[in-house]
N, C-alpha and C positions, 0 to 999 in steps of 0.2 A: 573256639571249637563248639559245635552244637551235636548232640545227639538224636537218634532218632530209632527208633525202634518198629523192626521191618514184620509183614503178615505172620511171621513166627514167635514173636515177641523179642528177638535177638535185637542187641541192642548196636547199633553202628555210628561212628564219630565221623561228622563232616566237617574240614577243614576248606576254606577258600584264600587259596593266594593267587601271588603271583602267576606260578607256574600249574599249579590248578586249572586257572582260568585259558589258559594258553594249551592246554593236555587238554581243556574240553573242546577248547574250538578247535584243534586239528585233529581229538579222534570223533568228535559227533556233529561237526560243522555248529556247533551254536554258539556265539558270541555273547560272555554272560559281561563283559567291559563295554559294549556298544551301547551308548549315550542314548538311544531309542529306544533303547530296552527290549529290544527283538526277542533276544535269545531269553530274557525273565518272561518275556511273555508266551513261549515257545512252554517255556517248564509252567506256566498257569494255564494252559491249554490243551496240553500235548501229553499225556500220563506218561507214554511209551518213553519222553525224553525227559521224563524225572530220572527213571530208571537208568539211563543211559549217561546220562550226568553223571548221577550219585557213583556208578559204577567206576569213572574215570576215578571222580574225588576222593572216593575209599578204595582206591587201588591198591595200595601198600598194607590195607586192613585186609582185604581180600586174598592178597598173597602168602599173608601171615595166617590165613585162617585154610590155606591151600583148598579155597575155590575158583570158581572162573564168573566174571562180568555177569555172564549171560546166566549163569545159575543164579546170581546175586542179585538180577533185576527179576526172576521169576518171584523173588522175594519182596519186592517192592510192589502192592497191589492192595487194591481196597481201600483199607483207612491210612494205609502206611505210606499211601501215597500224599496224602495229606498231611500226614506227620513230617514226611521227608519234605517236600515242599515249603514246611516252616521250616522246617532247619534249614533249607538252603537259601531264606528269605532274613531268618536271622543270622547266616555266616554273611551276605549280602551287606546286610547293616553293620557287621561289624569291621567288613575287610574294609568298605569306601568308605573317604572322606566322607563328612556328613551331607556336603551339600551337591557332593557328586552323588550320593545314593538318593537324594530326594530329589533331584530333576531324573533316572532313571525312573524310581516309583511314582512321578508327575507321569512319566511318559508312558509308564505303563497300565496307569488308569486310563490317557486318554486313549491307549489301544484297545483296551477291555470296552470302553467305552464305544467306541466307532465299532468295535466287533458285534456287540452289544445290538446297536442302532443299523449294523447291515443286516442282523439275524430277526429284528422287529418286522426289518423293510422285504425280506425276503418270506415270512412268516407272511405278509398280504398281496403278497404275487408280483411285487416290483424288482425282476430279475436287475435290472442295471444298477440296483443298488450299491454292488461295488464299484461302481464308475462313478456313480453320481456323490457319493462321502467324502473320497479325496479331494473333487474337485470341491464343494465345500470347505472343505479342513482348507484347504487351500487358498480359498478367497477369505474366510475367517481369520487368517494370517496377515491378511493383504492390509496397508492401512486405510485410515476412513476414507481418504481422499477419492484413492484406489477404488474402493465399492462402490463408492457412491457414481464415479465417472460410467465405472462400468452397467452400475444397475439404471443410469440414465440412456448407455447403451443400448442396453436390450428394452428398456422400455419404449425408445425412439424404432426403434426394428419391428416394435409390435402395436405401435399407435396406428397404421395406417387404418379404418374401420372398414372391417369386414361383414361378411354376411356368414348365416351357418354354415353356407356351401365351402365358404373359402373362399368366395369369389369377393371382388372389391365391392364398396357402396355402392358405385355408380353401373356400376352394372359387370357384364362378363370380359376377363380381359381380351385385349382382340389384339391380334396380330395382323399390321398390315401387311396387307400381300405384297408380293415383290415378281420383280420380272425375272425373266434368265440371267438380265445382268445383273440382279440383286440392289435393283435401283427402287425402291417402294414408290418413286414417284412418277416412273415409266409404268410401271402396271396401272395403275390409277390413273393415268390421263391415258384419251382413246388413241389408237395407234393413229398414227399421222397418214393423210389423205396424199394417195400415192398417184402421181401426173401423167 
């Protein structure tokens, strides 16, 4: 059990189990067991849904103290939010297995991380930054073989040489003309000398 002490100094005990975890994901949709770590990264992001957590996990504190949720999260704010965050970071470490809770916290740096580097990429005006991450994270997955096939790929798609315009070396591309019948080589030879 960890405590934490909310904008009024009042002091609040957070428990993480079982049924905790399963009360938060069906009353505030956040999966705090999800192996991605969605929903921890929801509570390192999100203030609103500290509050909304902590409020399911000290339900039974909250009944006894005859308040309601939503009184009880107008109480979670400022630093307390920060407070309450470790305590749901240290109930975290203590409910998981050791090494179920360290690929969660893996996972949830590399989301802070890619959040991180989409708010760098977006900070210098490159809107598709969120397109262009995942597909990263995604080939960064891929094995060597994998990259390499493909970055010989895209470099055979882009050896042809060009010119500034985009037009090829040899000059502009030309379309040869075609007849009605769609024959290129009936437009190009002169129509046949008629008897």
């Amino acid at each position: 059990m960890s405590v934490f002490r909310d904008h009024e100094g009042k002091e609040w005990q957070v428990r993480l189990d079982a049924f905790g975890i399963e009360d938060v994901k069906r009353e505030t949709g956040i999966d705090l067991a999800d192996i991605s770590a969605g929903g921890w990264f929801a509570l390192a992001t999100d203030a609103a849904a500290v509050g909304r957590v902590l409020a399911v996990l000290c339900g039974d504190e909250l009944r006894a103290r005859n308040t309601t949720g939503r009184a009880f999260a107008r109480l979670v704010r400022g630093d307390a939010i920060t407070r309450a965050r470790q305590a749901l970071l240290d109930e975290g470490a203590d409910f998981f297995p050791a090494s179920e809770w360290s690929e969660l916290q893996s996972s949830l740096t590399k989301r802070k991380s890619s959040k991180s580097q989409t708010d760098q990429l977006n900070l210098i005006g490159l809107d598709n930054a969120t397109k262009i991450l995942p597909l990263a994270e995604a080939f960064l997955r891929l094995d060597a073989m994998t990259q390499q096939q493909l970055m010989d790929e895209a470099r055979a798609s882009t050896d042809s040489p060009t010119s500034a315009d985009g037009e090829s070396a040899s000059g502009p591309a030309t379309i040869p003309p075609t007849s009605a019948t769609g024959s290129p080589a009936s437009a190009a030879s002169p129509p046949a000398a008629s008897r």
